[in-house]
PAPA-503406 format. One line per 4 residues: number of its first residue (from 0); their letters; for each residue x, y, z of N, C-alpha, C. Coordinates in steps of 0.02 Angstrom, whole numbers, plus 32768, in hexadecimal, padded with zeros to 4 digits. Layout:
% PAPA-503406
NUM = A = X/Y/Z/X/Y/Z/X/Y/Z ~ ...
//
This chain:
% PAPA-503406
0 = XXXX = 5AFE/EB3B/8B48/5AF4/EB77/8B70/5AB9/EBA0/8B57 ~ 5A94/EBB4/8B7A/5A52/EBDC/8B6F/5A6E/EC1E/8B45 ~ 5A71/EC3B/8B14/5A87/EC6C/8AF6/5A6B/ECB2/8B12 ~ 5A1E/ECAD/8B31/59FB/ECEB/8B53/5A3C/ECF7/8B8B
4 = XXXX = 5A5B/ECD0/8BB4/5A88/ECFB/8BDB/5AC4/ED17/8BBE ~ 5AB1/ED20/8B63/5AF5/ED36/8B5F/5AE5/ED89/8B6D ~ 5AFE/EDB0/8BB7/5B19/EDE0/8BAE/5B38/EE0E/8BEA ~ 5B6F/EDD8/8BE1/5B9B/EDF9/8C0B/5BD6/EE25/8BD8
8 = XXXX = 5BF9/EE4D/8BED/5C19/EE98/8BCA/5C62/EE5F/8BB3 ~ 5C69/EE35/8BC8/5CA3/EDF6/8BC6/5C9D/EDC7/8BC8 ~ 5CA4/EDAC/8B7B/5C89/ED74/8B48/5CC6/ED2A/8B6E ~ 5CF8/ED55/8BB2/5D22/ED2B/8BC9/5CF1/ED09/8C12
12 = XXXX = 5CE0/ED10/8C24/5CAC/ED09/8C4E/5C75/ECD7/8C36 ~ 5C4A/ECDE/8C02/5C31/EC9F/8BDD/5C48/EC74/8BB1 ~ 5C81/EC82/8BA8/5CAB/EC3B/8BA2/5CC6/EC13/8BE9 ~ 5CC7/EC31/8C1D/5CC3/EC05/8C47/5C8A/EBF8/8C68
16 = XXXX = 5C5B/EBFD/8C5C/5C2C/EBEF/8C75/5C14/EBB2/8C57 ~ 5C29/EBC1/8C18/5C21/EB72/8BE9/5C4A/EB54/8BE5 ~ 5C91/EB3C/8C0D/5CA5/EB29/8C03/5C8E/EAD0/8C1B ~ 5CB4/EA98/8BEE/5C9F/EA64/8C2A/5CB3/EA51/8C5B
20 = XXXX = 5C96/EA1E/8C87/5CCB/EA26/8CC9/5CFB/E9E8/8CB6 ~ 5D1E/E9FF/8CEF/5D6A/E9D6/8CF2/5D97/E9F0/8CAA ~ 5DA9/EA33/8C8F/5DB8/EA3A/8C62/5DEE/EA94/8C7D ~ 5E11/EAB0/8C39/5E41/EAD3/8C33/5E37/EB04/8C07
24 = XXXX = 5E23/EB42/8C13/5E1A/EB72/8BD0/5E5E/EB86/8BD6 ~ 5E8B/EB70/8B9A/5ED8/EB7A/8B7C/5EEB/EBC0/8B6A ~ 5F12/EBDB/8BA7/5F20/EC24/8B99/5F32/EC2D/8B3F ~ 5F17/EC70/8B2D/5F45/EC79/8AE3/5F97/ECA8/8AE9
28 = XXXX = 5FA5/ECB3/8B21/5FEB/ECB0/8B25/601F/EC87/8B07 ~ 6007/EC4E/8B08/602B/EC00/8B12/601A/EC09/8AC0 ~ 6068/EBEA/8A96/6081/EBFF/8A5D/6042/EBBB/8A2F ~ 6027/EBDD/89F3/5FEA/EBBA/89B6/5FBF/EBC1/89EE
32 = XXXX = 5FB8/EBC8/8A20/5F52/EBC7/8A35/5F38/EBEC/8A23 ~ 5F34/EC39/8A27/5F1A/EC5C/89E4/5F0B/EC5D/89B4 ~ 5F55/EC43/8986/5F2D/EC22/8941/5F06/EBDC/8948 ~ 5F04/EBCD/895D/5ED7/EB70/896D/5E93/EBA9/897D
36 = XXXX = 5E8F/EBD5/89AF/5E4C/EBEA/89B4/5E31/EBFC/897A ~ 5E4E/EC36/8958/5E44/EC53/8915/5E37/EC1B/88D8 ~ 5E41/EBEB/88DF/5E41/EBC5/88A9/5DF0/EB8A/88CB ~ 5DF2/EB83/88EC/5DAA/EB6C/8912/5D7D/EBA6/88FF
40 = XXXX = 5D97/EBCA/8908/5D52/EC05/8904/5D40/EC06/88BC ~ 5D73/EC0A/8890/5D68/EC0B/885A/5D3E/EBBA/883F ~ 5D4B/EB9F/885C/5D25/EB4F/8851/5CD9/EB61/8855 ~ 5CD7/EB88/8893/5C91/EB89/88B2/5C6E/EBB1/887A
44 = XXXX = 5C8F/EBF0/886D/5C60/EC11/8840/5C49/EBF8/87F7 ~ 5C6B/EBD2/87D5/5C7F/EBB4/8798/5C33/EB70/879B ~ 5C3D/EB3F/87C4/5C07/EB1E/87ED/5BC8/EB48/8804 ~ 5BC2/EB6C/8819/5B7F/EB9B/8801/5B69/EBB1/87BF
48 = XXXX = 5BA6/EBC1/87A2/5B92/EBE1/874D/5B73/EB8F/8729 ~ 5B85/EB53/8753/5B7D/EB17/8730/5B2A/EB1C/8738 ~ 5B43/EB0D/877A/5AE4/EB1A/8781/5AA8/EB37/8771 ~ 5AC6/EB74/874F/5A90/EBA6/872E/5A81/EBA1/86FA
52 = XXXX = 5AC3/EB72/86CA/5AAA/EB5C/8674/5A8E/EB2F/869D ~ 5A8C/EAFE/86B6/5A65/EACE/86CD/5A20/EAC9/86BB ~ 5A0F/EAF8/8707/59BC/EB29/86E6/59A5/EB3E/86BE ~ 59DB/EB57/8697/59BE/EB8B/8663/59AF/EB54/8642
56 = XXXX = 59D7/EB1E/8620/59C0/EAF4/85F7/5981/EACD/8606 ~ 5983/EAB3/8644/594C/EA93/8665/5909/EABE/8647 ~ 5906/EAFB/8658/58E9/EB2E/8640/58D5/EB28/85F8 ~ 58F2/EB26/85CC/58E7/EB32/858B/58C6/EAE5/857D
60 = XXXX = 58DB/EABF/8588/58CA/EA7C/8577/587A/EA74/8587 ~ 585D/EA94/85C4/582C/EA86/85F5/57F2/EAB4/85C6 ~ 580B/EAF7/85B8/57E2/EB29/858C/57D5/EB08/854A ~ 5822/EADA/8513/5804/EAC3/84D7/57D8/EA7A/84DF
64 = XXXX = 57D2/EA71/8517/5790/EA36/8506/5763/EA42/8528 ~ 5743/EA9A/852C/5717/EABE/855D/56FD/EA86/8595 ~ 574C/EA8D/85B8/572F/EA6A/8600/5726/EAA3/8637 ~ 574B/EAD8/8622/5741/EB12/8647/5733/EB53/8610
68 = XXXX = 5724/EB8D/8649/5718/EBC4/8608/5767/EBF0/8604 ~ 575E/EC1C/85E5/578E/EC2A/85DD/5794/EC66/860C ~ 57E3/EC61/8635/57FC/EC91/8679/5834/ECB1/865F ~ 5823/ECE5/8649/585A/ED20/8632/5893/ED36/8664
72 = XXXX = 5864/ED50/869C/5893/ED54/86EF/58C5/ED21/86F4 ~ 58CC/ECEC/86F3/58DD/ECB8/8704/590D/ECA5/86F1 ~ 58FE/EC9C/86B0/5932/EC9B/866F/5972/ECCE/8665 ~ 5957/ED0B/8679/5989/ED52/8681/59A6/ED42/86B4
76 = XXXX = 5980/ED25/86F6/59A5/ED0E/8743/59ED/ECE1/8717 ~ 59DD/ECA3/8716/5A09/EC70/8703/5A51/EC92/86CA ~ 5A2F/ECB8/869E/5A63/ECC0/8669/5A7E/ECF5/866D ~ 5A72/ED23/868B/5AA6/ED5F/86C1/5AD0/ED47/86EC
80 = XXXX = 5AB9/ED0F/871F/5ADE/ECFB/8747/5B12/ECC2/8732 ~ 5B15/EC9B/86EA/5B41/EC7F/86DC/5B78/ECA4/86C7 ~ 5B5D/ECDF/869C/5B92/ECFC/8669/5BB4/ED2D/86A6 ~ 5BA1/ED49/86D6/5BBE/ED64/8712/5BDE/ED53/8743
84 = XXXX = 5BD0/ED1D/8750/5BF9/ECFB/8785/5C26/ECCA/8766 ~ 5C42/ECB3/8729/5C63/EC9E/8703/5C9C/ECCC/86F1 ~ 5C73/ED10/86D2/5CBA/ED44/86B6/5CD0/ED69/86FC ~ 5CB2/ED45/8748/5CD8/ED65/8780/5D1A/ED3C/8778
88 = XXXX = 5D21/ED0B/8769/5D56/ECE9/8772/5D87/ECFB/8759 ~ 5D8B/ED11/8721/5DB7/ED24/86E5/5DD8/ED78/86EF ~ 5DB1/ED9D/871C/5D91/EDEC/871D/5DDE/EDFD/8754 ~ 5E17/EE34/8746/5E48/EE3E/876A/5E2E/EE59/87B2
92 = XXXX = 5E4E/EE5B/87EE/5E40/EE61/8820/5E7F/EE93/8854 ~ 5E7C/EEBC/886C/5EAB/EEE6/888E/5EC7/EEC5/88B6 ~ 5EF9/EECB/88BC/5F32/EEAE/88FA/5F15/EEA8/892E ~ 5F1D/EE61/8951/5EF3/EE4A/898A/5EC1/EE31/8972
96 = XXXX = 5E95/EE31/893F/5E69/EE25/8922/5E78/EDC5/8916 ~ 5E36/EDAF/88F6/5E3F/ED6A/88E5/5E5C/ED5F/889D ~ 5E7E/ED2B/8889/5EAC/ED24/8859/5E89/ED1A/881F ~ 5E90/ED27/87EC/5E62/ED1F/87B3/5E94/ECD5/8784
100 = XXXX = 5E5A/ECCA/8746/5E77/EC94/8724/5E89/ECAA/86E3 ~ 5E9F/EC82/86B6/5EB4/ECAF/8676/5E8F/EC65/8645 ~ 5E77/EC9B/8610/5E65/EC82/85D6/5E87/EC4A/85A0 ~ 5ED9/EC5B/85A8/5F0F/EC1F/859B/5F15/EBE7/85A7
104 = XXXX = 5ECF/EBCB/85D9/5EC9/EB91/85F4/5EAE/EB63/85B9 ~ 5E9C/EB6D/85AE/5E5D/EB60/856B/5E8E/EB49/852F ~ 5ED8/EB58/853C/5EF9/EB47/84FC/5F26/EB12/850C ~ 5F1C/EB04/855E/5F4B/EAD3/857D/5F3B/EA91/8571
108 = XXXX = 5F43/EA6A/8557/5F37/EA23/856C/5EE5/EA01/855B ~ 5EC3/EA44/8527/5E66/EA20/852E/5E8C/E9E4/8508 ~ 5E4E/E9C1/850A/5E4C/E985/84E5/5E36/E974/8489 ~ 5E45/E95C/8464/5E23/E95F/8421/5DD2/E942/8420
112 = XXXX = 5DB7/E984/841C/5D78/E972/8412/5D47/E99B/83D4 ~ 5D2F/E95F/83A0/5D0F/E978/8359/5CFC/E9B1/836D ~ 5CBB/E9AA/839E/5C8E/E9D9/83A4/5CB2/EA30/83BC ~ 5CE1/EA33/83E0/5CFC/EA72/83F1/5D36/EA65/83FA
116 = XXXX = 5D73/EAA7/83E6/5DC7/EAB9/83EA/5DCF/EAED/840C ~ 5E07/EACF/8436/5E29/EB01/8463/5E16/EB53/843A ~ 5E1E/EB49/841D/5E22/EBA2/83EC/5DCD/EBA8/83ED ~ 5DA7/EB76/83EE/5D55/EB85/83F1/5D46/EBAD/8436
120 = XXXX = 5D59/EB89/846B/5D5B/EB7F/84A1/5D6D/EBC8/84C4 ~ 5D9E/EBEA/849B/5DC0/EC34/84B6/5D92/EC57/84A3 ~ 5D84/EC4F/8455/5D47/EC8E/8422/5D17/EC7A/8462 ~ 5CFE/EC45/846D/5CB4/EC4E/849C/5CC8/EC73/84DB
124 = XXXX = 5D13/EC69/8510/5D06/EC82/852A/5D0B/ECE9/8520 ~ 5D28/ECF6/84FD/5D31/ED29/84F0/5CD6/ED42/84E5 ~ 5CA8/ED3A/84B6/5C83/ED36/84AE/5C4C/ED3F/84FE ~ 5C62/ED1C/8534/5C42/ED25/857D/5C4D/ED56/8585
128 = XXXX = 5C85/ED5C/8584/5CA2/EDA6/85B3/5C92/EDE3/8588 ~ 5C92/EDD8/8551/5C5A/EE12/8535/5C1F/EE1D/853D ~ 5C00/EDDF/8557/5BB5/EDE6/8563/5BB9/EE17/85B9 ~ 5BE0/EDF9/85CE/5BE8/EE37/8615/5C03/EE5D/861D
132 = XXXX = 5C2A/EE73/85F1/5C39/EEBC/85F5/5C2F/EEE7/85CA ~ 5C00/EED3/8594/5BDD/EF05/8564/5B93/EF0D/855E ~ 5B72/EEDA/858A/5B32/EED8/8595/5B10/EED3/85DF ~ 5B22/EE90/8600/5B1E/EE7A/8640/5B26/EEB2/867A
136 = XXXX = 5B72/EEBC/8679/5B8E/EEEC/86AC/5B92/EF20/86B0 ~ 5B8A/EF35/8649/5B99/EF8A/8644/5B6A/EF8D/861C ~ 5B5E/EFCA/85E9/5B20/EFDA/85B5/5B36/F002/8593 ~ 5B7A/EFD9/856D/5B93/EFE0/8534/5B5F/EFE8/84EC
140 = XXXX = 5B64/F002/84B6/5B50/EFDB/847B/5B6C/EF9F/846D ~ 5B2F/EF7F/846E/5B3B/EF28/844C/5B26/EF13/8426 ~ 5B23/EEC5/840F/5AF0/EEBB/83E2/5AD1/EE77/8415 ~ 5AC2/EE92/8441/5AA0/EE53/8490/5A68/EE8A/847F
144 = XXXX = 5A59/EEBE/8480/5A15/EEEA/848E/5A09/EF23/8466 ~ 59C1/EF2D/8470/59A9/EF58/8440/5976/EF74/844B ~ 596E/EFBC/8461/593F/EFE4/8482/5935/F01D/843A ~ 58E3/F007/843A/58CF/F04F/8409/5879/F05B/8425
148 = XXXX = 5885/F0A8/8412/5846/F0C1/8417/5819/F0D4/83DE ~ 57E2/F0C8/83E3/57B3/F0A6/83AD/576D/F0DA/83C4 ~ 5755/F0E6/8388/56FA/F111/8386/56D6/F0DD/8355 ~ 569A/F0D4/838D/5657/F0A2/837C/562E/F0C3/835B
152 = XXXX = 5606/F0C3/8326/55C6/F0F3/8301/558A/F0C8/832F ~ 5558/F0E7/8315/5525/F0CE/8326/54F5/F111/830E ~ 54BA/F0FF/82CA/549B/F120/82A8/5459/F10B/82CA ~ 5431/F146/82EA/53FF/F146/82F9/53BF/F16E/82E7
156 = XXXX = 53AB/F160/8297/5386/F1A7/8274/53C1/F1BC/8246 ~ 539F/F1F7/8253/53D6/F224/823C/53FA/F241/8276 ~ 53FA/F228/82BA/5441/F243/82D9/547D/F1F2/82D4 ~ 54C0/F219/82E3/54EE/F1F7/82E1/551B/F201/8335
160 = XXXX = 5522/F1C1/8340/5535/F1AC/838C/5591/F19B/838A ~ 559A/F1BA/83A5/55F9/F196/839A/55FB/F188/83F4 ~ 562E/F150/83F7/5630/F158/8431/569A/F131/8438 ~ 56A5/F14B/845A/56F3/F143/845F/5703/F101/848A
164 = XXXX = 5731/F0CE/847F/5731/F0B8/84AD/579C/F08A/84A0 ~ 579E/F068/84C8/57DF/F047/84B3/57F4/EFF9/84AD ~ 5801/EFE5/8475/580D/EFA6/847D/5851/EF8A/8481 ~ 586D/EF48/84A2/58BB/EF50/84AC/58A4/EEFE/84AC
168 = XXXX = 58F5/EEE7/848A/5907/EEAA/846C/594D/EE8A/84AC ~ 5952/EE5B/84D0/598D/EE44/84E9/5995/EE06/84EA ~ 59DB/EDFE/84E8/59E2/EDA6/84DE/59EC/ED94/852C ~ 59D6/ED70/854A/59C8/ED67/8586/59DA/ED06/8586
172 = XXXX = 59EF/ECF2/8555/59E6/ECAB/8559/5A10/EC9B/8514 ~ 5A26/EC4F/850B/5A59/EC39/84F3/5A37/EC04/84D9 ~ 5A58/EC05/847A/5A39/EBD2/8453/5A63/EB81/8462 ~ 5A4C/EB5B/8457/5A4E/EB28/8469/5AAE/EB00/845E
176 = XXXX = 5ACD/EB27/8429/5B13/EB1D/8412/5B30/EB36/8462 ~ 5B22/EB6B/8462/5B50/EBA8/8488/5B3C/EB7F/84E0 ~ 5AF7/EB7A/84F4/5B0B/EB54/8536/5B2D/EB24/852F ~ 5B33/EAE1/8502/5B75/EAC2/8505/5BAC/EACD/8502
180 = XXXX = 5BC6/EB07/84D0/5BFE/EB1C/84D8/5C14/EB41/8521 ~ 5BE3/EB61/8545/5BDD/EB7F/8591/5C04/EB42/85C1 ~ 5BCE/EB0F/85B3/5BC8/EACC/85DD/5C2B/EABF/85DD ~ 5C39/EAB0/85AF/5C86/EAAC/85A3/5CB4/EADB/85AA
184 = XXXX = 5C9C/EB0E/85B5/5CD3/EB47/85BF/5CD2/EB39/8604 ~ 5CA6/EB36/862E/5C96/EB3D/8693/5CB3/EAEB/868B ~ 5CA0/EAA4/8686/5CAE/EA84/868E/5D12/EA6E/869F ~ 5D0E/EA89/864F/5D6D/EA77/863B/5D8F/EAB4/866F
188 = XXXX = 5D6E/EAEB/8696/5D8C/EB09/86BA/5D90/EAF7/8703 ~ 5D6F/EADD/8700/5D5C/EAB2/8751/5D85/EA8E/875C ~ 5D85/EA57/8735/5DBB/EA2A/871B/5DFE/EA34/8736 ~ 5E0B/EA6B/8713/5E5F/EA7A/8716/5E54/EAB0/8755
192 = XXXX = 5E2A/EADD/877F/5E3A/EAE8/87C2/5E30/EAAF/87EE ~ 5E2C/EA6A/87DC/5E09/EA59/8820/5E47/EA1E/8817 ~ 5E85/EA26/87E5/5EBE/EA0A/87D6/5EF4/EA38/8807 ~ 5EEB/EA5D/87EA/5F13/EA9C/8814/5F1D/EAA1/8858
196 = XXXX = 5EBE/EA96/8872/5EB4/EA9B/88C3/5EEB/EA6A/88E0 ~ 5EDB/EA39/88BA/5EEF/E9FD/88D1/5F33/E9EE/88EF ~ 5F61/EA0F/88BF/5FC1/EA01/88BE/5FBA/EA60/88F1 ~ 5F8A/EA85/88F5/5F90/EAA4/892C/5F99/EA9D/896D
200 = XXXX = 5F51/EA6B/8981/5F5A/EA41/89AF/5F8D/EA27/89D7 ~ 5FA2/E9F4/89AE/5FC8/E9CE/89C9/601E/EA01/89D3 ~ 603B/EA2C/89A4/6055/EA69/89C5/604E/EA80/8A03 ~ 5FFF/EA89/8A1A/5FF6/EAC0/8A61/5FEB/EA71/8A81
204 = XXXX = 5FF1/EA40/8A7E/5FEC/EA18/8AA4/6044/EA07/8AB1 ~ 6066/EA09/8A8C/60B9/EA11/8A8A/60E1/EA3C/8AB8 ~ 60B2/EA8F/8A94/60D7/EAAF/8ACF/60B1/EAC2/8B0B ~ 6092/EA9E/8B0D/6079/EAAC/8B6F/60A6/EA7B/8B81
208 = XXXX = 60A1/EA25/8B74/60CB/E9E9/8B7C/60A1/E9C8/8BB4 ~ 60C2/E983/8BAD/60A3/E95C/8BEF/60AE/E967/8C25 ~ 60C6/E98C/8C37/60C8/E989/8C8D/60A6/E9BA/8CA4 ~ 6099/EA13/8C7F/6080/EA35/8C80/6017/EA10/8C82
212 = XXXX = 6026/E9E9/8C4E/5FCC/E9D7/8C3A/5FC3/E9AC/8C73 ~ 5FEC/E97A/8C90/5FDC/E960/8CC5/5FD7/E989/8D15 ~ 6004/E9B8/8D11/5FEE/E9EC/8D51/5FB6/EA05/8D4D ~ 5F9F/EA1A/8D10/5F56/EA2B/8D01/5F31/EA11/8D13
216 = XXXX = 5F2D/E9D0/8D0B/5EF8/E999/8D0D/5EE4/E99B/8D57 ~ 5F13/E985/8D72/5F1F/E978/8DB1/5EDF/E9AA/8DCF ~ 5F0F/E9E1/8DD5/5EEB/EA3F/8DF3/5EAC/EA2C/8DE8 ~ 5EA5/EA21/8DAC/5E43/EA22/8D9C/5E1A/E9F3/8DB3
220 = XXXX = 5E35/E9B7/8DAC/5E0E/E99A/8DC5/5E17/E993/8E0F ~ 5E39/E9B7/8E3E/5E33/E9C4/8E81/5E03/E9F3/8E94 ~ 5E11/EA21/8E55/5DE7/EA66/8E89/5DA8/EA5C/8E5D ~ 5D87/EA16/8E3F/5D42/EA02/8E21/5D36/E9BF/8E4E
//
């Protein structure tokens, strides 16, 4: 779907517009379609945050064998938008709102691996969600940034020149440990929503039932 027409006042309206044909947008009345949506959505955003270490690394790799120069913008693009659209997932939401995930996942079932432990795995993510809500989202004191103001000399003769100006320090990008550890935090979470979606599924496929999905069928592909 062309994204320039997104703007209609009802985001229900361009979902059908995209919908495909011969197909059923599944009321969320009908008992787990809600959560099956909420938990897709959460797929979707998680799968973007994938994509942005992606870049970023692509990025870093491309700058240390000056195949490109170095893009500060870019870099801030990618690594805002991982650590943000990642701690949306996690981030509580008001009633009616979309369902959030919990950090306890991380202690479920990982697998034994040298390189990182379930208990690694929590410190890092804890560690995100500080990056967005003490730096990213808000402008807390941290130790992500560092703004000071600074006077330049400059002796010319015997006059003396000061001139004021400000220099500021931010971490905008992730050493090479920490995007892997990233890489595995979004990955192993994907993982286990897209487990979840799954035994959702087949639930809202339960309680609609076959005879209901076949009246469906029917309808649609008549009036297509």
């Amino acid at each position: 779907m062309d994204i320039n027409k997104f703007h209609s006042d009802d985001p229900e309206d361009i979902l059908k517009e995209a919908l495909p044909k011969n197909s059923w947008l599944i009321d969320e009345s009908i008992l787990h379609v809600k959560h099956l949506n909420d938990y897709n959505s959460i797929i979707e955003d998680l799968e973007f945050a994938k994509e942005c270490l992606i870049e970023l690394k692509k990025m870093r790799m491309l700058e240390e064998n000056a195949e490109i120069e170095n893009s500060n913008i870019l870099k801030r693009a990618y690594f805002t938008n991982s650590v943000i659209t990642y701690a949306r997932c996690f981030n509580y939401t008001k009633q009616g709102g979309r369902i959030s995930i919990n950090k306890k996942q991380f202690k479920k079932n990982f697998p034994n691996n040298e390189k990182i432990t379930a208990n690694d795995l929590v410190k890092f993510h804890d560690y995100i969600m500080d990056l967005r809500n003490k730096f990213i989202a808000h402008a807390d004191k941290s130790i992500f940034e560092k703004n000071r103001v600074y006077i330049q000399f400059e002796a010319e003769g015997e006059n003396l020149h000061s001139t004021f100006a400000n220099l500021s320090v931010a971490m905008f990008n992730f050493e090479q440990t920490q995007l892997s550890n990233f890489m595995v935090l979004v990955d192993y979470t994907i993982i286990n929503l897209r487990d979840k979606s799954k035994t959702l599924t087949q639930k809202v496929k339960d309680q609609i039932g076959d005879d209901k999905l076949l009246e469906v069928a029917m309808k649609t592909l008549k009036n297509n």
